[in-house]
Kinemage of the C-alpha trace (Angstrom):
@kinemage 1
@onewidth
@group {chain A} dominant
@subgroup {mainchain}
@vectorlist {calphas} color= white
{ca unk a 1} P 0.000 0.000 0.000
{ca unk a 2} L 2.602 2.474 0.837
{ca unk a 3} L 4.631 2.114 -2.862
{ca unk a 4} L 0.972 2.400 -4.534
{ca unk a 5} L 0.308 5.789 -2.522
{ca unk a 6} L 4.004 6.878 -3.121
{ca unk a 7} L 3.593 5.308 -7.202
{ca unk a 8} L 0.492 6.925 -7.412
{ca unk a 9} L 1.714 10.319 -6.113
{ca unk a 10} L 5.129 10.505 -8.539
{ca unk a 11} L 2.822 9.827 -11.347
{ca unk a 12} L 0.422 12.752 -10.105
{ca unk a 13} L 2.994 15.122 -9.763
{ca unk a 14} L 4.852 14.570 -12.959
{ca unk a 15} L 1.144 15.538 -14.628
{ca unk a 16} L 1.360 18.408 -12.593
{ca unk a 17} L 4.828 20.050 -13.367
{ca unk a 18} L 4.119 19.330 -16.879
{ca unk a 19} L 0.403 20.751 -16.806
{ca unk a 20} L 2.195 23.758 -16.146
{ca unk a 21} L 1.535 23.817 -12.287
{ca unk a 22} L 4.157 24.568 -9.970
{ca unk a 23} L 7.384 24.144 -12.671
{ca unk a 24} L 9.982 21.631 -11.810
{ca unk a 25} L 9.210 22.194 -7.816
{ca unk a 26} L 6.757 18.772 -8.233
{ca unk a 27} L 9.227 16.791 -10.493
{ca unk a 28} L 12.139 17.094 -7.840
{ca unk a 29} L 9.942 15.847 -5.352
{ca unk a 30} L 9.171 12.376 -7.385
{ca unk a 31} L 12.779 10.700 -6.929
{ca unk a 32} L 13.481 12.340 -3.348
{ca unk a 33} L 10.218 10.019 -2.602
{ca unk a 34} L 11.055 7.237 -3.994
{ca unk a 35} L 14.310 6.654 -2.713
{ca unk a 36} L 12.267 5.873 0.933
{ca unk a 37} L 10.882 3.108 -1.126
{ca unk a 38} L 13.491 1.813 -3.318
{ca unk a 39} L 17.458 1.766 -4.622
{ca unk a 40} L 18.016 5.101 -5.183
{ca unk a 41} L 19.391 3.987 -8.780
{ca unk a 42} L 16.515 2.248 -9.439
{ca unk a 43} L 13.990 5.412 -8.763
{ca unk a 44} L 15.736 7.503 -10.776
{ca unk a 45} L 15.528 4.891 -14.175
{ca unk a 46} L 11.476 4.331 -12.901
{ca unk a 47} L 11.058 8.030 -13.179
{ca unk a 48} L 12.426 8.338 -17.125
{ca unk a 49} L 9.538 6.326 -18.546
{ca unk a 50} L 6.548 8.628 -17.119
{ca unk a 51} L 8.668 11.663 -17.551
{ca unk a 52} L 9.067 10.841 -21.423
{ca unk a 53} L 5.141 10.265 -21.325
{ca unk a 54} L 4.128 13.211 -19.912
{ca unk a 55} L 6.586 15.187 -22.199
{ca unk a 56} L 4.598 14.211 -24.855
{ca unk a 57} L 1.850 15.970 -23.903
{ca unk a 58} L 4.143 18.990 -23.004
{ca unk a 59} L 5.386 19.254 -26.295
{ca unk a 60} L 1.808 19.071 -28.097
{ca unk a 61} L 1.190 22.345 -26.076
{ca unk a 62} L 3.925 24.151 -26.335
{ca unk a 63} L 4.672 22.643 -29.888
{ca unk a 64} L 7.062 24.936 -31.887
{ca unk a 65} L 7.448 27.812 -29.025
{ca unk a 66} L 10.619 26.924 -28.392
{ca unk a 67} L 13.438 28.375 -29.288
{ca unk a 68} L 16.236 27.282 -31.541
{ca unk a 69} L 19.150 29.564 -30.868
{ca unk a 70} L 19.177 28.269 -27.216
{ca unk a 71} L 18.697 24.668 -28.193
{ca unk a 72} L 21.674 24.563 -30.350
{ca unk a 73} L 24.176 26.137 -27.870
{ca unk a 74} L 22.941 24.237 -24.720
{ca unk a 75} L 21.782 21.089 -26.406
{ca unk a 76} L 25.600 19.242 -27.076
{ca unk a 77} L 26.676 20.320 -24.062
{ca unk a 78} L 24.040 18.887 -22.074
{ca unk a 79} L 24.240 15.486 -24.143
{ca unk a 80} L 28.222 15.580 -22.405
{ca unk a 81} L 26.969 16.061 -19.010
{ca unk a 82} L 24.328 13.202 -19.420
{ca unk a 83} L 27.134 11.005 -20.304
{ca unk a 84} L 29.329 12.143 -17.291
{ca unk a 85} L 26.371 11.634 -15.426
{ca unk a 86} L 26.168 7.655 -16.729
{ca unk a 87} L 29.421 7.086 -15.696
{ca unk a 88} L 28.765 8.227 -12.042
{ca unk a 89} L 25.347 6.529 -11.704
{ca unk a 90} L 27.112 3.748 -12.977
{ca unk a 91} L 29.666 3.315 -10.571
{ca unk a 92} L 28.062 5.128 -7.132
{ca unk a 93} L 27.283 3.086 -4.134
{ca unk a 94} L 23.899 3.741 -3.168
{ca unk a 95} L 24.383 5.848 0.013
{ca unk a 96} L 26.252 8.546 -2.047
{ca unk a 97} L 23.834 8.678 -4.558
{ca unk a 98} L 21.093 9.350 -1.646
{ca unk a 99} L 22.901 12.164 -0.979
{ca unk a 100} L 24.107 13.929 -3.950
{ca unk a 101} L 20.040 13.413 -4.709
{ca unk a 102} L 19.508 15.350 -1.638
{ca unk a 103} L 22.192 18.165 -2.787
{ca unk a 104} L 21.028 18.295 -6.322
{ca unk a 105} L 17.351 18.769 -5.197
{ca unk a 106} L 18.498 21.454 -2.167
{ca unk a 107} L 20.147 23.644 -5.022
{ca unk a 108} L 17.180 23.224 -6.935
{ca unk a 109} L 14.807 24.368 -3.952
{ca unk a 110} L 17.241 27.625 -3.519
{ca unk a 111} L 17.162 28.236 -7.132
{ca unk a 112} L 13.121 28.261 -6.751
{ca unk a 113} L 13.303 30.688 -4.149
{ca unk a 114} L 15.566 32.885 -5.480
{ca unk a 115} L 14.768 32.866 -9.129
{ca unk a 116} L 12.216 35.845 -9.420
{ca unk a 117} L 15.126 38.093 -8.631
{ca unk a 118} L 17.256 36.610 -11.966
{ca unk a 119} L 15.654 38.952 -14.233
{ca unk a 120} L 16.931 41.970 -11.791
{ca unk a 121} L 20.705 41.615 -12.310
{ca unk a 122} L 22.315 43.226 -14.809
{ca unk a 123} L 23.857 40.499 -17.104
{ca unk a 124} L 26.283 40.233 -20.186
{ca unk a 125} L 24.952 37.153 -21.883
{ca unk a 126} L 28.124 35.317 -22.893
{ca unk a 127} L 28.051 31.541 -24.664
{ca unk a 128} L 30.567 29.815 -22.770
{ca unk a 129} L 27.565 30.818 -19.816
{ca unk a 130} L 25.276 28.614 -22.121
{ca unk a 131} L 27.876 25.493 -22.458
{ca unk a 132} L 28.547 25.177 -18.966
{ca unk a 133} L 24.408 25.923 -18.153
{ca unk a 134} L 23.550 22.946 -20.858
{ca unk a 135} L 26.231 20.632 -19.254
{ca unk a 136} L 25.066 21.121 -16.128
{ca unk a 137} L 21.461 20.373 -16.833
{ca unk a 138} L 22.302 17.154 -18.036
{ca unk a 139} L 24.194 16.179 -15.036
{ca unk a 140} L 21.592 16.681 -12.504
{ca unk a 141} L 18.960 15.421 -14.992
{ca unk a 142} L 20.907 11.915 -15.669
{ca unk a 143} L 21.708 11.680 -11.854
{ca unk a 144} L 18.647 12.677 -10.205
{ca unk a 145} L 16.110 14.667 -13.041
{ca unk a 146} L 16.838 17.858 -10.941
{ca unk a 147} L 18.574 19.357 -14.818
{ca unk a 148} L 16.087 22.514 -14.908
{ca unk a 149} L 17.608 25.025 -12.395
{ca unk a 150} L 21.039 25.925 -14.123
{ca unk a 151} L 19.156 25.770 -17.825
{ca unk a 152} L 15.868 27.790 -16.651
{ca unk a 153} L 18.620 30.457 -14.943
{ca unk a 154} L 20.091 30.791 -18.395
{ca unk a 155} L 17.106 31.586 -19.990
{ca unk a 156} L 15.700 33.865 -17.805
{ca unk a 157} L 18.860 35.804 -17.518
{ca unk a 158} L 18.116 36.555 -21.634
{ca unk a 159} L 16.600 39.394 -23.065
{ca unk a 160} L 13.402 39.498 -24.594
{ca unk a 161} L 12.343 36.401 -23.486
{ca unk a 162} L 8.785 35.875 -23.139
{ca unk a 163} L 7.157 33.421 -20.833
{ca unk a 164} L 5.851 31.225 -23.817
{ca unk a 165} L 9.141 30.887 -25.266
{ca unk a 166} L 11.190 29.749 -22.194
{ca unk a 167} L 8.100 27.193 -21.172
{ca unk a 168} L 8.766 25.922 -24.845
{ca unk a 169} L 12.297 25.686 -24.787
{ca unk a 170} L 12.588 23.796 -21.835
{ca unk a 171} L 10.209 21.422 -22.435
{ca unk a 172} L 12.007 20.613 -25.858
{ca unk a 173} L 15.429 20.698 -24.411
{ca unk a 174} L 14.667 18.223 -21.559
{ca unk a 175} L 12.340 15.997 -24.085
{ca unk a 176} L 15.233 15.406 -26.166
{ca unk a 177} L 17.241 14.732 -22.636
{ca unk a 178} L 14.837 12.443 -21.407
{ca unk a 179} L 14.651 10.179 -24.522
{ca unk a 180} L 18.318 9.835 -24.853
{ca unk a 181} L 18.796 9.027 -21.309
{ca unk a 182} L 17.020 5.941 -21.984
{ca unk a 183} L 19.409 4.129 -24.059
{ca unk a 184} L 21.648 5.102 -21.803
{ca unk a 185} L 20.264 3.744 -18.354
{ca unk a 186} L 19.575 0.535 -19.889
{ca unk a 187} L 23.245 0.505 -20.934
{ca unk a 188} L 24.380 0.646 -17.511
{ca unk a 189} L 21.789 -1.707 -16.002
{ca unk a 190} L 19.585 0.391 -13.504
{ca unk a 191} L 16.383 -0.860 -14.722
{ca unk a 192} L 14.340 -2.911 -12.879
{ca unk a 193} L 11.969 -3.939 -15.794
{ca unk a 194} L 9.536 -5.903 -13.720
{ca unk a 195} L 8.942 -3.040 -11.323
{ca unk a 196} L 8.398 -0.844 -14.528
{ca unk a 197} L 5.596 -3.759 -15.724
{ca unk a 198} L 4.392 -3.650 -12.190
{ca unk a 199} L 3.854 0.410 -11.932
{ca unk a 200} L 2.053 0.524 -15.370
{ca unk a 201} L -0.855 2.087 -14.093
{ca unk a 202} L 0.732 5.137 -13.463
{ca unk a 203} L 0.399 5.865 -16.710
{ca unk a 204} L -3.059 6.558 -16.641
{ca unk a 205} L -3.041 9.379 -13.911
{ca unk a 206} L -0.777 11.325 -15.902
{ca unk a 207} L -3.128 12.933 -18.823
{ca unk a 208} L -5.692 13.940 -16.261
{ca unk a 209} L -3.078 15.026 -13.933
{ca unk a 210} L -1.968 17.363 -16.771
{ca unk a 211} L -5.444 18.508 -17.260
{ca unk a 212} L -6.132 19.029 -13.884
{ca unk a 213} L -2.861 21.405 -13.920
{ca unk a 214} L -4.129 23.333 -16.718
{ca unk a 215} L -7.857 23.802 -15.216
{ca unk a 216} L -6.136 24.554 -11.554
{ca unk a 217} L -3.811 26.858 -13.135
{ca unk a 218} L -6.665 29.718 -13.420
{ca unk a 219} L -8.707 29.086 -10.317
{ca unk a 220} L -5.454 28.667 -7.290
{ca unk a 221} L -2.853 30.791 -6.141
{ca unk a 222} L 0.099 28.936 -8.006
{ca unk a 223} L 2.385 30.911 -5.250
{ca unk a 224} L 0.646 28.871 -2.413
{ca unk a 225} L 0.856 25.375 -4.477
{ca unk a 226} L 4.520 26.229 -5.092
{ca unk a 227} L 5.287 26.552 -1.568
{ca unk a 228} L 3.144 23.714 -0.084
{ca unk a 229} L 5.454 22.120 -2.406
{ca unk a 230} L 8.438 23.301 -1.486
{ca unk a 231} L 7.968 22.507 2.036
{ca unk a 232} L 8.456 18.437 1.892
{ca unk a 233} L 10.958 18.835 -0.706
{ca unk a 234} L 13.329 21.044 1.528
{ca unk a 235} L 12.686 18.212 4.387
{ca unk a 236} L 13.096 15.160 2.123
{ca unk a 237} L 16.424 16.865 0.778
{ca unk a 238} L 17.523 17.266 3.963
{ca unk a 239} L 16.832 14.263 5.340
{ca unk a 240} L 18.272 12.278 2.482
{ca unk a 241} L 21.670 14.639 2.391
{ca unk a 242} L 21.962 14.422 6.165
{ca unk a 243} L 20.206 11.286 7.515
{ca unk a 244} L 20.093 8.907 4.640
């Protein structure tokens, strides 16, 4: 009962983030979770197939807002750090990857925070900023899909770039992450297969998870849902960087 509830909640959440409601705060939370359950390894391979999933229907509705420029210069870079990030998923002992998890998703909860006060700063866009951003991305994403703070920084640091745009662009960048992770975790033997079989149902909560997202999107304060969200992940971080 307590992996359905937990199953049932990643799945939820995932339909969330990519509904549009509350960013990547509900994302972070799904492997944090599951690593009270599970290998650590293994929740971070069970997580790729419903993220790929629900980035399908991410991409129908933000289909062709992205923007190319930012793809191009972030996009081999990031393919690097995935592959540096195989290599140390590989190899880490389970303990260690509990709490680099924990780290990863702490900077990603400070990032949340403090990201309204990006587009403030006075900033000299430079493209080495958009190598290392891009290669950075897809070492958190490969080790514990916490990519999104050093790419969304990037982007909002950018002039002229308008809300639709950046929502496209990341959710094209980290689609083309996602699905070339795959080949890649089943290269280094984290999947449990049967467990995937066994969690099928998950599935189905995403699409009306994503519709809920979109429906509660105009009727909540999304400042409220961010922060009620927020809350467990700072304690789960914590707790798995400190006490795991």
């Amino acid at each position: 009962m307590e992996e359905i509830i937990v199953f049932a909640l990643t799945g939820i959440l995932i339909g969330f983030s990519k509904g549009g409601l509350g960013g990547p705060v509900p994302v972070a939370l799904t492997v944090p979770m599951l690593t009270l359950i599970i290998d650590p390894q293994v929740a971070v391979a069970l997580i790729l197939p419903l993220l790929i999933f629900a980035d399908a229907f991410a991409l129908y509705i933000y289909w062709k807002q992205w923007d190319r420029r930012y793809i191009k210069l972030m996009l081999l870079p990031g393919l690097i750090g995935m592959a540096v990030g195989m290599l140390v998923l590989r190899d880490i002992d389970p303990v260690t990857l509990k709490r680099i998890i924990g780290g990863l998703t702490l900077v990603a909860l400070v990032f949340k925070v403090t990201s309204d006060h990006l587009a403030t700063l006075t900033y000299v866009p430079q493209k080495w900023h958009g190598y290392f951003a891009g290669w950075a991305s897809g070492f958190g994403s490969t080790l514990a899909n916490v990519g999104a703070p050093p790419f969304t920084a990037y982007l909002l640091l950018q002039p002229k770039m308008t809300p639709r745009r950046f929502v496209g662009t990341t959710t094209l960048f980290f689609a083309v992450m996602n699905l070339t992770k795959l080949p890649g975790y089943i290269a280094i033997d984290i999947f449990d297969f049967d467990r995937l079989i066994g969690i099928a149902w998950v599935f189905v909560l995403i699409p009306p998870a994503v519709l809920v997202a979109r429906y509660l999107i105009d009727h909540i304060n999304q400042q409220v849902f961010e922060w009620l969200m927020m809350v467990p992940l700072a304690v789960l971080s914590l707790y798995l960087l400190f006490l795991s």
